[in-house]
C-alpha positions in Angstrom: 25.3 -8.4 15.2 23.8 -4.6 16.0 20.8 -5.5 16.2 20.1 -1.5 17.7 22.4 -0.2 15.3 20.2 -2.3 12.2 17.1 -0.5 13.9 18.7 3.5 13.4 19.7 2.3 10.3 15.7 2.2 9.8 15.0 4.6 11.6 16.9 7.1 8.8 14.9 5.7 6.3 11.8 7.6 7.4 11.4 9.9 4.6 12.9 7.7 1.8 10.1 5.2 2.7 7.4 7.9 2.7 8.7 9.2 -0.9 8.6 5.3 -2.4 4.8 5.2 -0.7 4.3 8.2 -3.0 5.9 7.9 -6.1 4.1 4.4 -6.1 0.5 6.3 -5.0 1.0 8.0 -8.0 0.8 5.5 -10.3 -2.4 4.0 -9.9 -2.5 0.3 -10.7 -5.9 -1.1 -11.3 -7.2 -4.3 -13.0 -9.3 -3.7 -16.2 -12.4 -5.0 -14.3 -12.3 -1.7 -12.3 -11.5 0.0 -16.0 -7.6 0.4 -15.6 -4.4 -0.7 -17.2 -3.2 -3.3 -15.0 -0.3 -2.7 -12.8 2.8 -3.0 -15.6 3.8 0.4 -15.5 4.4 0.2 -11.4 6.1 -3.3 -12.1 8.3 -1.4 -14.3 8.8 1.5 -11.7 9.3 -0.8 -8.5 12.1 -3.3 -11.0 14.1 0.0 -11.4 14.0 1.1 -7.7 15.0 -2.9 -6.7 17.7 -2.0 -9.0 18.8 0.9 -8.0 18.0 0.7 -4.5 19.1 -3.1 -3.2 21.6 -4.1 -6.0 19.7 -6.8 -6.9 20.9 -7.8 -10.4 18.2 -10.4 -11.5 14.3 -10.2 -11.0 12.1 -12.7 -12.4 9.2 -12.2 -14.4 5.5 -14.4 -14.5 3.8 -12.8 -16.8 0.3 -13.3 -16.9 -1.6 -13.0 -20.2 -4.4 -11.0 -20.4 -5.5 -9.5 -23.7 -7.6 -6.7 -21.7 -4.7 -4.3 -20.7 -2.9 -2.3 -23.1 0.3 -4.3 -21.8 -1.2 -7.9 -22.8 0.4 -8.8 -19.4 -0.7 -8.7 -15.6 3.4 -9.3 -14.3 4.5 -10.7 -11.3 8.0 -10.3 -9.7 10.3 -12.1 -7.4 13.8 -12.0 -6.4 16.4 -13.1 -4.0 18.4 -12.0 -1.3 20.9 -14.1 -0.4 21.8 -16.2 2.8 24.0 -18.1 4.1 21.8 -21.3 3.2 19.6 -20.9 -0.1 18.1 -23.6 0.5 15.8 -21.6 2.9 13.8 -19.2 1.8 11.4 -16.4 3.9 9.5 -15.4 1.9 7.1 -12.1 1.8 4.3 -11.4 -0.7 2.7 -8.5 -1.2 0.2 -7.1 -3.9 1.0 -4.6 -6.2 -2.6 -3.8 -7.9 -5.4 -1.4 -5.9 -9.1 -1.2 -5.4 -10.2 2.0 -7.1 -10.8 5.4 -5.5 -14.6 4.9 -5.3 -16.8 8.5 -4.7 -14.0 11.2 -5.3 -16.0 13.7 -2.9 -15.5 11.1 0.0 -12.0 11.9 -0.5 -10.0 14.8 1.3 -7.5 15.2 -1.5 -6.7 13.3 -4.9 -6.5 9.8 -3.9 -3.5 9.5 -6.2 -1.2 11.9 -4.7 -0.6 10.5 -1.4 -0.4 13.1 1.4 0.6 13.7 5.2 -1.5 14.8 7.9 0.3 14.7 11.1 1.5 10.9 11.7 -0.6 9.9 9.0 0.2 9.0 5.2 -3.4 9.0 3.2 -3.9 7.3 -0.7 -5.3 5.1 -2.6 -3.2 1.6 -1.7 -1.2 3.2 1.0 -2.1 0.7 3.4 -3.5 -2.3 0.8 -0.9 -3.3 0.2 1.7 -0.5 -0.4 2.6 -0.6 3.6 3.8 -4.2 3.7 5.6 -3.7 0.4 7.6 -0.8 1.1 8.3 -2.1 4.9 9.9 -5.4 3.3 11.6 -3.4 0.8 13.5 -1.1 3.3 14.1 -4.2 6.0 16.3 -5.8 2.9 17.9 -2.2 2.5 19.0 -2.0 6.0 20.7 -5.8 5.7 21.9 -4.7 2.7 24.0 -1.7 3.9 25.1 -3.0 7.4 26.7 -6.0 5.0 24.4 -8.5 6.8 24.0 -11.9 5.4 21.2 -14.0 6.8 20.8 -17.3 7.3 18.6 -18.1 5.0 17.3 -16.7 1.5 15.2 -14.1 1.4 12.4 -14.0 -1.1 10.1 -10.7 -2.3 6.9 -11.5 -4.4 4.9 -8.6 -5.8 2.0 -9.9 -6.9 -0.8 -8.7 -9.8 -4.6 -9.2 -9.6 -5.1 -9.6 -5.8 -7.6 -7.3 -5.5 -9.9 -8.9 -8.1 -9.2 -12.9 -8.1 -5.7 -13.9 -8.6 -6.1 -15.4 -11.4 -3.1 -13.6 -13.3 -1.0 -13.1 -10.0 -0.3 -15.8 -7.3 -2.3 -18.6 -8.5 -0.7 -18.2 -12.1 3.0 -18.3 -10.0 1.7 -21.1 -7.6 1.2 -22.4 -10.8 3.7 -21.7 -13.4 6.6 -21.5 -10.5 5.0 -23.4 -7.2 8.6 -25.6 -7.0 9.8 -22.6 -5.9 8.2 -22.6 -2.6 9.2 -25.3 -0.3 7.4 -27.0 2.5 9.9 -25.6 5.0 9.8 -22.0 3.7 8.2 -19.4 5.8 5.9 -17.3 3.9 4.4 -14.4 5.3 1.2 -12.6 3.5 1.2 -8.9 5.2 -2.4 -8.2 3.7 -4.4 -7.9 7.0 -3.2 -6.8 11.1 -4.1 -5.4 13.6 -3.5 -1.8 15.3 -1.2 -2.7 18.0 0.5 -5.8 15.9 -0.4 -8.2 18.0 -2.6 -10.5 15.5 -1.0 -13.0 13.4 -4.1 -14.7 11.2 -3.4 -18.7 10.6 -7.0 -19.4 9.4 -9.8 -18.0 7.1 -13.6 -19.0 7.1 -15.1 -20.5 3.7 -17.1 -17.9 1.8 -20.2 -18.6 0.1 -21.7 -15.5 -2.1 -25.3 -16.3 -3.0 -27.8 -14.1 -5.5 -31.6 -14.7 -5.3 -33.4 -13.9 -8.2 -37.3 -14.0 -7.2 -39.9 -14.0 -10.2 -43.2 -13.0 -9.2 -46.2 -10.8 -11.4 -46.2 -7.1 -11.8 -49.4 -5.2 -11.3 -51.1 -2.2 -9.7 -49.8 -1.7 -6.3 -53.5 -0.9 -5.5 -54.5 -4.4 -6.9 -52.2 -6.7 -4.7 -54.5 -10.1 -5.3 -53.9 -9.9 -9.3 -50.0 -10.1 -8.8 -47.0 -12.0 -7.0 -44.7 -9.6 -5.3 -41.6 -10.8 -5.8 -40.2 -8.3 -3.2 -42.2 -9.5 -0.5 -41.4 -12.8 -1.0 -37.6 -11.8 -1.1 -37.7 -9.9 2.5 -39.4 -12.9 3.7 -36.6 -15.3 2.3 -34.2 -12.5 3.5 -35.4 -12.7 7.2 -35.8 -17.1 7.0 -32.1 -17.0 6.1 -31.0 -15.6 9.3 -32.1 -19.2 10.8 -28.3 -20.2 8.9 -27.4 -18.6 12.5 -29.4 -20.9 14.5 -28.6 -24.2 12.1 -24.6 -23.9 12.1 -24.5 -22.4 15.8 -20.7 -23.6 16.2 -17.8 -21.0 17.4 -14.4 -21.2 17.8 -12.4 -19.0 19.5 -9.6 -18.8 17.1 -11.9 -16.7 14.9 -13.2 -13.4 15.2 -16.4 -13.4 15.1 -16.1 -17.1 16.6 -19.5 -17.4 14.8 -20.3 -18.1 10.7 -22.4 -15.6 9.9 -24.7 -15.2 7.3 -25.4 -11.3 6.1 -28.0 -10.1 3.3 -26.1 -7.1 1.6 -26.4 -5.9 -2.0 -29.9 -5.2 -3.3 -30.6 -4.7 -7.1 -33.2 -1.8 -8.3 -36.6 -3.8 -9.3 -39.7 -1.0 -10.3 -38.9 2.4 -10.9 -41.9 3.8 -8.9 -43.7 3.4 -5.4 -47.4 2.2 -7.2 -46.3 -1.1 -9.1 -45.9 -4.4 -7.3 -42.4 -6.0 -8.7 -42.1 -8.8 -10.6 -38.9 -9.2 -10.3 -36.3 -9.0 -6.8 -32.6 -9.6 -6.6 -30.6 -9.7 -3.1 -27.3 -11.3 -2.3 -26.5 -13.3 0.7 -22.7 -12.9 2.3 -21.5 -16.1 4.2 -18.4 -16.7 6.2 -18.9 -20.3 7.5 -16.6 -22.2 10.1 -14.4 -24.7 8.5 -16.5 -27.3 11.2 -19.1 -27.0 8.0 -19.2 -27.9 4.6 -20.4 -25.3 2.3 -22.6 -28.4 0.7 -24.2 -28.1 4.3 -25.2 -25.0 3.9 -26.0 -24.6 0.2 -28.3 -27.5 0.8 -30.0 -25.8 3.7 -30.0 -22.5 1.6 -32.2 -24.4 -1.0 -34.8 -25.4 1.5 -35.4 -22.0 2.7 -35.9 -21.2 -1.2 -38.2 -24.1 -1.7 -40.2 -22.7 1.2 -40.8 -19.6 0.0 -41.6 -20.7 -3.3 -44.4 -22.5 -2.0 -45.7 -20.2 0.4 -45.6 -17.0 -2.0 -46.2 -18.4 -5.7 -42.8 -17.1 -6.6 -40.2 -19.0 -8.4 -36.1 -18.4 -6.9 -33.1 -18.7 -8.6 -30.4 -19.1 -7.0 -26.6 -18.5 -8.1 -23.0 -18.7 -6.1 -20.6 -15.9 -7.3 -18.7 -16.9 -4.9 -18.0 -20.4 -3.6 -14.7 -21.1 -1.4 -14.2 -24.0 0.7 -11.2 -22.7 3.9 -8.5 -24.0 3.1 -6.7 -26.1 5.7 -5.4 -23.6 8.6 -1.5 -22.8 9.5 -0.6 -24.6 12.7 -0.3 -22.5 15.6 3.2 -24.1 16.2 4.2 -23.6 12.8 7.9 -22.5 12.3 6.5 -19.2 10.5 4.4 -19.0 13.3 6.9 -18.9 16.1 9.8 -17.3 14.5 7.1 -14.6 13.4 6.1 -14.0 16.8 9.5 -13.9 18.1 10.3 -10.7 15.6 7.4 -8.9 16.7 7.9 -9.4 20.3 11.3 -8.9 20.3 10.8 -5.6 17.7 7.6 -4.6 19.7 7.6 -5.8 23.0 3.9 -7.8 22.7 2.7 -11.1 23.0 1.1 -12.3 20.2 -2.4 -14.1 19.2 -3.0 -16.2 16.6 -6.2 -15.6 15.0 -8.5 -16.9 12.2 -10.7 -14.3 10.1 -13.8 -14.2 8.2 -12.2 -12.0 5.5 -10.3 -13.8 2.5 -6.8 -13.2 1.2 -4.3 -15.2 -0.5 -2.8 -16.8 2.0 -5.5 -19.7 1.4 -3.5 -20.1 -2.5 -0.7 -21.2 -0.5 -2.4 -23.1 2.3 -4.3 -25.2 -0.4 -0.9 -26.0 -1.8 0.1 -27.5 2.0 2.2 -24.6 2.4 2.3 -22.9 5.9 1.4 -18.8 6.0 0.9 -16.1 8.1 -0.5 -13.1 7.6 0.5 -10.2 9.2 0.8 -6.2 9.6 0.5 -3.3 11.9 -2.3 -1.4 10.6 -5.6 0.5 11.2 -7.7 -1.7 8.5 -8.3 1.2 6.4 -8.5 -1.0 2.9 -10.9 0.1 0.4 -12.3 2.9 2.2 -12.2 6.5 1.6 -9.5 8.7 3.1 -7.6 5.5 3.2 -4.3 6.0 6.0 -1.4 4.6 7.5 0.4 5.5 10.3 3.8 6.2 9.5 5.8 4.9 12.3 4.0 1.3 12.1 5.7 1.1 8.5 9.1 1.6 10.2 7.7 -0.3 13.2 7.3 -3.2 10.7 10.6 -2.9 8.1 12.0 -3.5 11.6 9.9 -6.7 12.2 10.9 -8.3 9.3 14.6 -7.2 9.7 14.4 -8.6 12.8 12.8 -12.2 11.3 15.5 -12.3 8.3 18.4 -12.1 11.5 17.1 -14.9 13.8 19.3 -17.3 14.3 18.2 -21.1 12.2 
């Protein structure tokens, strides 16, 4: 096999691949929570250019209910490639919903018509998770016209509701369809990287979201003894948290940070003016806690701080967990996925790889809690969800040839 002549065959698909990351730009695709229509319409789109594009005569369809959309459905897609064993799949999943645009005037140009500044392709979704998508996509072209035939199956899931849960994309397959996906698979999630490549992420910290709701009693600002400032009482509670640090003081080199780490972030509006005393302050806590810890540890510990400050300032604390996520168990370094992975890339992109654990979340943790090995991978700047979001062209090519490279190893 060619493998330099599978490569130029790649290479020629530069400006095919750039066209798809538009034409998919262009149809915005997000979940009703951030007001849109779900992401039917680019299912329907991508099913006709898998069509078209691969030959493949049969995609499958798990469609998600959801009443809020105008299509009732949030849909999910997968089909095959064949190889010369189906009983072997490698599979790679990739989302196809966004986050949305955010403040328009952050933006350069319409976030929706993806455009190219030198080696740079900017949009909404180009990189999260349109990159990954599109790479995959072309890697099965090339097999396809160079009359390749793997040794094993290849599968492509394009998943809904990434972005805001899962609920309607790969927990509802892992749910409706999990048989599909065997303990010997490989499964790659593309949904995080690195710039050089380098990075392959086997492990994710558990994440605990907390809200502290402090009731205190208005009054003058001028009058502090007949009140309970709530707000005071919350900055207090907000600085006594940062103790978490000192309290679950493990690292781990794996991760980076090697630390759990406990960040205040949102803060909710409380008195409209500068002269009243609140009686009412909400913040959120954001924790990313080493799998060495339970999040019962630190929910327990959490409370304390709360019953401190309850005392100490008259106050009364609520607290809830918008999110609460135990890590699921991580990927083996020596994994299968994990060393044929790192083969591709090294062989594609002449580096050694690391494998890495994150404080971030993504799906791969639906597959891990199903005793299913992942990794997650992608050459990329880690432009999701920001403004002016980017990709540079050549690591999409860079990575169609990855994967190539990964469906041709030898089993």
């Amino acid at each position: 096999m060619d493998k330099q002549s599978l490569f130029e065959k790649i290479n020629s698909y530069k400006d095919e691949m750039i066209d798809l990351q538009k034409r998919i730009t262009s149809i915005p695709a997000l979940g009703p929570e951030s007001g849109g229509e779900g992401e039917y319409k680019r299912a329907e789109f991508l099913k006709k250019w898998i069509k078209e594009n691969l030959g493949i005569k049969e995609i499958m369809e798990i469609n998600a209910p959801d009443d809020r959309v105008p299509s009732k459905v949030r849909p999910n897609l997968i089909f095959f490639y064949p190889g010369k064993n189906n009983d072997k799949t490698i599979w790679i999943m990739t989302h196809m919903d966004i986050v949305p645009a955010g403040d328009l005037s952050q933006w350069k140009n319409n976030p929706f018509q993806a455009w190219i500044e030198g080696d740079k392709l900017y949009g909404r979704g180009v990189e999260d998770n349109q990159q990954e998508m599109v790479a995959s996509l072309f890697a099965l072209k090339a097999l396809k016209e160079e009359n390749i035939v793997p040794d094993y199956r290849i599968g492509i899931v394009l998943v809904a509701d990434e972005e805001t849960g899962s609920e309607y994309g790969i927990s509802y397959v892992l749910d409706k369809e999990g048989d599909m996906f065997k303990k010997d698979d490989l499964i790659i999630v593309p949904d995080a990287g690195s710039p050089d490549g380098s990075l392959i992420e086997v492990a994710e910290k558990s994440i605990l979201w907390c809200k502290f709701h402090i009731h205190g009693k208005q009054t003058h600002a001028s009058t502090p003894e007949l009140g309970i400032n709530a707000h005071r009482a919350a900055a207090h509670l907000a600085v006594k948290l940062d103790n978490l640090h000192k309290v679950f003081d493990k690292s781990d080199s794996v991760f980076d940070p090697p630390i759990s780490t406990f960040e205040p972030t949102k803060k909710e509006k409380n008195v409209p003016n500068i002269n009243t005393i609140p009686a009412e302050d909400i913040f959120y806590l954001d924790a990313r806690v080493l799998p060495d810890y339970s999040l019962k540890e630190v929910k327990k510990e959490i409370e304390k701080y709360c019953s401190e400050i309850e005392k100490e300032f008259k106050v009364k604390i609520d607290i809830d967990y918008p999110q609460y996520a135990e890590a699921a168990p991580p990927t083996p370094t020596d994994s299968e996925v994990v060393v044929k992975l790192g083969k591709a890339i090294r062989e594609t992109l002449g580096i050694k790889t690391k494998a890495i654990g994150i404080g971030g979340g993504t799906v791969a943790a639906e597959f891990r809690r199903k005793n299913l090995n992942v990794a997650v991978w992608a050459t990329q700047d880690e432009l999701a969800h920001e403004p002016n979001e980017y990709i540079v062209i050549e690591n999409m090519v860079k990575d169609a040839k990855v994967y190539a490279t990964l469906f041709i190893q030898e089993s």
